[in-house]
C-alpha positions as CSV (number, residue, x, y, z in Angstrom):
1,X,97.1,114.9,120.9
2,X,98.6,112.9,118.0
3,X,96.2,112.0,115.3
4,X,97.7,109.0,113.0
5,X,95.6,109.0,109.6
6,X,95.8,106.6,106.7
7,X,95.1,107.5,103.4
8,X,93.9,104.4,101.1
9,X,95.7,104.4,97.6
10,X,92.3,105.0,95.8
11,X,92.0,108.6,97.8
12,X,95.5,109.1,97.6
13,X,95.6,108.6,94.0
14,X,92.1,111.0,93.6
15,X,93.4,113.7,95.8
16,X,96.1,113.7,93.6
17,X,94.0,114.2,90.7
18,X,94.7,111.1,88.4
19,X,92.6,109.0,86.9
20,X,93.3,104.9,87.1
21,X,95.1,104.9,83.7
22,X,96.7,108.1,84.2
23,X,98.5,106.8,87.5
24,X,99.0,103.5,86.0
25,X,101.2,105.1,83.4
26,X,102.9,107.1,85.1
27,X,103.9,104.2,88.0
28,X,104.9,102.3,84.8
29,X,102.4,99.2,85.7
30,X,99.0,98.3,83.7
31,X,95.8,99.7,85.1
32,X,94.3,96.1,86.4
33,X,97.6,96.0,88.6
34,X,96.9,99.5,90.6
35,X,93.4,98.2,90.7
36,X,94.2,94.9,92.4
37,X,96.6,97.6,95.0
38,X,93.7,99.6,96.0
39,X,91.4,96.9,95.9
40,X,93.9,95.5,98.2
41,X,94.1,92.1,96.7
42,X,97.8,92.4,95.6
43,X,100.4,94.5,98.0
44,X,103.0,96.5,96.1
45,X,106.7,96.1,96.2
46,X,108.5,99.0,98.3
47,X,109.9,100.3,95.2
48,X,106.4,100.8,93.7
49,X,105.2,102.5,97.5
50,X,108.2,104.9,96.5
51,X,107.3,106.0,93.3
52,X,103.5,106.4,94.8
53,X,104.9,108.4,97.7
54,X,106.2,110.7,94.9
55,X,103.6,110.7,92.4
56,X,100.8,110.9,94.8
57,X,102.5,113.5,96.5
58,X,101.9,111.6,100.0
59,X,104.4,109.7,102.7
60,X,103.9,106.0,102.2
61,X,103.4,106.5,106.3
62,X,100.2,107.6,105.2
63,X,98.7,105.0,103.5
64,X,96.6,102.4,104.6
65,X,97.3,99.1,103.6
66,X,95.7,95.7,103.1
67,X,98.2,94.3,105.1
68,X,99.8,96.3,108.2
C-alpha cells in the first residue's frame, strides 16, 4: 500500500523548527508574504518551493498546496 501525504507549509515550516520571521529571513521574503503562502492566499514561485524544500528540509512533493 502507497500512502501519499501532504505536509502544509505551516507544519513544514514548525517541524522544521522556525518561527514565521525566522523562515521568512532565511527564504529572503517579509514575514506577511510566507503568511499569505501558508494561509494559501498567494502561491509561491517554484524558485521559492526550492529554497523551502531545502530549508524545511522536505520534498516540495510533500507539500500541500492551495492550488494542486
Amino acid at each position: 500500500m502507497v500512502v501519499n501525504a501532504k505536509i502544509s507549509l505551516r507544519a513544514a515550516r514548525v517541524n522544521a523548527g522556525f518561527t514565521q520571521k525566522q523562515a521568512a529571513d532565511k527564504l529572503l521574503i517579509g514575514t506577511s508574504t510566507l503568511q499569505g503562502y501558508e494561509s494559501g492566499k498567494r502561491q509561491p514561485r517554484m524558485d521559492l518551493l526550492g529554497r523551502m524544500e531545502t530549508l524545511y528540509g522536505i520534498s516540495i512533493q510533500h507539500f500541500r498546496l492551495a492550488v494542486e
